[in-house]
Every structure is written in C-alpha cells, then in structure tokens.
VEXPAZA-169026 format. One record per residue: residue in three letters; x, y, z of N, C-alpha, C in turn; residue number from 1. Coordinates in Angstrom, 2 decimals, m for minus. Atoms other than C-alpha are relative to their C-alpha. Layout:
  resn     n_px     n_py     n_pz    ca_px    ca_py    ca_pz     c_px     c_py     c_pz  resi
   Ala        X        Y        Z        X        Y        Z        X        Y        Z   NUM
...
//
This chain:
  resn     n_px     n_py     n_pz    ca_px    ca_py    ca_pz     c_px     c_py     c_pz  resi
   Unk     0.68     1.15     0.57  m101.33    13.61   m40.26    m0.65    m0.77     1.13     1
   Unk     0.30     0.36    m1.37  m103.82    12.06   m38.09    m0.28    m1.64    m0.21     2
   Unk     0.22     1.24    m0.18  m103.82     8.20   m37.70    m1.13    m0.76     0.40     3
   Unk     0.99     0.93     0.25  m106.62     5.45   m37.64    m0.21    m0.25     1.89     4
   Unk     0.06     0.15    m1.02  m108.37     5.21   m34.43     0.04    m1.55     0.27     5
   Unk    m0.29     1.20    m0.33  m107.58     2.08   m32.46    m1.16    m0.87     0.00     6
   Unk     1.03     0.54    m0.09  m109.71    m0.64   m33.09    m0.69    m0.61     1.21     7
   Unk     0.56     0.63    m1.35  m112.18    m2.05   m30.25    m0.64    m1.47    m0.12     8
   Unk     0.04     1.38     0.14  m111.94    m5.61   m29.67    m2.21    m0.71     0.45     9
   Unk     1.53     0.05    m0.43  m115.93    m6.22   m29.05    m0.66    m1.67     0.53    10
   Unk     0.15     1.13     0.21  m115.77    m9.88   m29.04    m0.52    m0.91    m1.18    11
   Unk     0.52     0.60     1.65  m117.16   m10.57   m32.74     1.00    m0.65    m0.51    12
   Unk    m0.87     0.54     0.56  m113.93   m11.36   m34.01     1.39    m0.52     0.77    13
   Unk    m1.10     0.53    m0.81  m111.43   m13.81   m33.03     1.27     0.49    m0.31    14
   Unk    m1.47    m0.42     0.22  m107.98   m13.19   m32.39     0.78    m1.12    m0.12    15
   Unk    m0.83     1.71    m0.32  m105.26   m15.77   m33.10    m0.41    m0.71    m1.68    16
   Unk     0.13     0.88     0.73  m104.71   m18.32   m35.05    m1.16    m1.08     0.00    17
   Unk     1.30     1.39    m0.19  m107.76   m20.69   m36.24     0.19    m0.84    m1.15    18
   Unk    m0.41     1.10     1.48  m107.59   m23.83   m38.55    m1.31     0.74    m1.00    19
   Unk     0.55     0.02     1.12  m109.03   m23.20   m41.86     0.01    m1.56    m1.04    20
   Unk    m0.29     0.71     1.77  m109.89   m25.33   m45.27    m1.00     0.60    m1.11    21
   Unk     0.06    m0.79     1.60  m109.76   m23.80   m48.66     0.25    m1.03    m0.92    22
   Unk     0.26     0.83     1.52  m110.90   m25.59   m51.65     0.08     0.54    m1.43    23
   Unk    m0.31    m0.43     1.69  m109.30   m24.97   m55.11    m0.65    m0.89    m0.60    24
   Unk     0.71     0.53     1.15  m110.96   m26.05   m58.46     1.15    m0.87    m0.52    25
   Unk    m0.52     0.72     0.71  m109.03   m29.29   m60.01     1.56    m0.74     1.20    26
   Unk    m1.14     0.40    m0.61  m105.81   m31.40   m58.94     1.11     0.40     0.16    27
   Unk    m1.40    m0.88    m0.47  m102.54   m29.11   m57.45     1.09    m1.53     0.21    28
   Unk    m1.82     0.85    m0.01   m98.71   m31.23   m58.38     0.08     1.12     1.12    29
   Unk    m1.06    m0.36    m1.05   m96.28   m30.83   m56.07     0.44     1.17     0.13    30
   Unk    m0.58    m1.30     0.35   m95.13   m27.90   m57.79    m0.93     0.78     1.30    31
   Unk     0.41    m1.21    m0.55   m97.76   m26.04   m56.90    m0.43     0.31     1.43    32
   Unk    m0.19     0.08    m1.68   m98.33   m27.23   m53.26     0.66     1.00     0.80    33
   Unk    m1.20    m0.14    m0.49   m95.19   m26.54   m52.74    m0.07     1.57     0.78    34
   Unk    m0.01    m1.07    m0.43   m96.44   m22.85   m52.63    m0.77     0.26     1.34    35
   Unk     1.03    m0.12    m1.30   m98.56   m23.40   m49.35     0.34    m0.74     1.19    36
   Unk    m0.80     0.18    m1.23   m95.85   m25.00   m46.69    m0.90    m0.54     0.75    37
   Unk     0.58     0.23    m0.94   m97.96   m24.64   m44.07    m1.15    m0.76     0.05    38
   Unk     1.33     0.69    m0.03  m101.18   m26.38   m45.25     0.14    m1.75    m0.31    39
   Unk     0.35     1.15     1.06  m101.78   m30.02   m45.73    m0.72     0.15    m0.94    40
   Unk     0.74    m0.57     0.78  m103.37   m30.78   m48.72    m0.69    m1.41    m0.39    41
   Unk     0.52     1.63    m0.20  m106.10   m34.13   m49.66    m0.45     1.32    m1.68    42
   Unk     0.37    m0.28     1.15  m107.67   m34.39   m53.06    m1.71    m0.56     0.22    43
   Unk     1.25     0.65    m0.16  m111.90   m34.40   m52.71    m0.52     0.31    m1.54    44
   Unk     0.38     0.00     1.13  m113.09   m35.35   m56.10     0.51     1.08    m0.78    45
   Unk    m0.51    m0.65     1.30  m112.36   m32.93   m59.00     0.72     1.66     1.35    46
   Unk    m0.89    m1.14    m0.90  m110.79   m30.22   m55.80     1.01    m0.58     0.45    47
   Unk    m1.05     0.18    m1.36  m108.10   m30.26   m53.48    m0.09     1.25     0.90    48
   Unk     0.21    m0.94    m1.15  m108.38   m28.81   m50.30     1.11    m0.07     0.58    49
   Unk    m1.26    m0.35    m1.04  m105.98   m27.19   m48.20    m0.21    m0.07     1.31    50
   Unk     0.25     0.22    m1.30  m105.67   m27.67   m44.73     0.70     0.41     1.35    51
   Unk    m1.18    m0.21    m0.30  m104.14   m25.73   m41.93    m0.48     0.89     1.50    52
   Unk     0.54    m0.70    m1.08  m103.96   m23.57   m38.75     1.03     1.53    m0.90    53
   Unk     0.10    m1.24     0.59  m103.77   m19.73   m39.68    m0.35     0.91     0.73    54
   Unk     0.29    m1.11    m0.23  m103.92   m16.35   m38.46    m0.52     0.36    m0.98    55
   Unk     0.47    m0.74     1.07  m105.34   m13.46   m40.13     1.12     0.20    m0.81    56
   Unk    m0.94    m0.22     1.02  m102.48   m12.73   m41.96     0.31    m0.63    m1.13    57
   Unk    m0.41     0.92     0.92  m101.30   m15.67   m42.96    m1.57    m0.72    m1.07    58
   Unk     1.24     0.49     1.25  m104.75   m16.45   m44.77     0.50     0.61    m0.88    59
   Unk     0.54    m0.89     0.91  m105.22   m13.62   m46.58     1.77    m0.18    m0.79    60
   Unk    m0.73     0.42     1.15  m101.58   m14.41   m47.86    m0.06    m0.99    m0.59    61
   Unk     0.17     1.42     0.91  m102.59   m18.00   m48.93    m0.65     0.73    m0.88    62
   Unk     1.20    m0.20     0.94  m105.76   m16.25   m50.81     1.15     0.60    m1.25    63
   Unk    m0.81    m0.84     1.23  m103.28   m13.69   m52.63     0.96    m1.25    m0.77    64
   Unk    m0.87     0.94     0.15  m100.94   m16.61   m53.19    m1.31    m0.41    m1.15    65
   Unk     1.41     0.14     0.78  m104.27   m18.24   m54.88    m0.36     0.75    m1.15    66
   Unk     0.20    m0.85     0.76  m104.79   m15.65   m56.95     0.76     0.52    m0.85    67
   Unk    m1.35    m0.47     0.87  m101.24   m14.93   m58.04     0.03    m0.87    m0.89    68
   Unk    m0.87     0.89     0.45  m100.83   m18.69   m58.97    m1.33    m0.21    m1.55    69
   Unk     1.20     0.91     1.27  m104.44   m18.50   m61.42    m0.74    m0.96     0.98    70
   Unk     0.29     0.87    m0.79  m106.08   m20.74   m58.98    m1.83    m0.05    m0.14    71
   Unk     1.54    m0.26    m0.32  m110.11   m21.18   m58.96    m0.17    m0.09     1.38    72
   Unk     0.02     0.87    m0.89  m110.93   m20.96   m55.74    m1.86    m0.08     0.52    73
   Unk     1.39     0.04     0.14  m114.13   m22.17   m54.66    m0.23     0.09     1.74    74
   Unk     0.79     0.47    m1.33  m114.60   m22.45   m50.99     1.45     0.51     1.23    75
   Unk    m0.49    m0.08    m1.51  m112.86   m20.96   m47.34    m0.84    m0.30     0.78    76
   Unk     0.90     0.30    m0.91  m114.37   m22.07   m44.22     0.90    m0.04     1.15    77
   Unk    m0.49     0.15    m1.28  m113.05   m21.54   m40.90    m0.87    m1.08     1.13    78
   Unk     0.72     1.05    m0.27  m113.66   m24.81   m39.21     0.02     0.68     1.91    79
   Unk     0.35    m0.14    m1.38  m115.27   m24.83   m35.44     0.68    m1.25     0.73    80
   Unk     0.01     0.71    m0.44  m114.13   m27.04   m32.75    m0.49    m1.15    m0.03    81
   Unk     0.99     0.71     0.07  m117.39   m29.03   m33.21     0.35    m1.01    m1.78    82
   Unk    m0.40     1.01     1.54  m115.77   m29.98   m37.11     1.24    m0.32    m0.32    83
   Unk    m1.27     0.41    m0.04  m112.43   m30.92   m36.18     0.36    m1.48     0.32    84
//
C-alpha cells in the first residue's frame, strides 16, 4: 500500500494557530455556546459571532460542530494582524 506523498510547505499556507470569527444566523443561549469553549461569543444584530484563536483542526471541528448543531452559518474570516 503506498502512502500520500509528503506535503511541501511552499509558504501559501500558514501553519499554527490563527484567530478566526465565524458568524452564525440568529441569537445562540448558553446552551448552545456552551458547545464552542474556546470561542468568545458577541451578538451583531440578528448574528452572533464567534471569536477565537484556532488551528486547522480545531476550526474545521467548530464548522462540523456548526453543522451537527443545525446552525446557519453565514460567514468565516481569518482575521489579519492589521484587524485585530
């Protein structure tokens, strides 16, 4: 069985953890917060955004998380230095 050649870091994509914010559709209780620990969370008009520092991993488990809970989501953005 022959295995996946190693990927080559090229500089396109960062490594590491970078802050993100992800914007769901409508107002998240406590309850459902509750499922995202690691993120703060603010309420901008009819959303709430999440707020947080993140690897790759741990995104892509918020998104599934998102998706498990029914969630609309409308918006990721990996914020720059320059919007912190």
């Amino acid at each position: 069985m022959r295995g996946h050649p190693a990927a080559r870091h090229d500089g396109s994509m960062e490594l590491g953890p970078s802050r993100y914010t992800i914007r769901v559709n409508g107002h998240l209780g406590a309850t459902l917060l509750s499922a995202f620990p690691p993120l703060a969370s603010s309420q901008q008009g009819a959303h709430t955004v999440l707020t947080g520092l993140l690897d790759r991993s741990a995104l892509f488990g918020v998104l599934a998380e998102i998706e498990a809970l029914g969630l609309e989501l409308i918006e990721v953005r990996q914020l720059t230095q320059e919007c912190e």
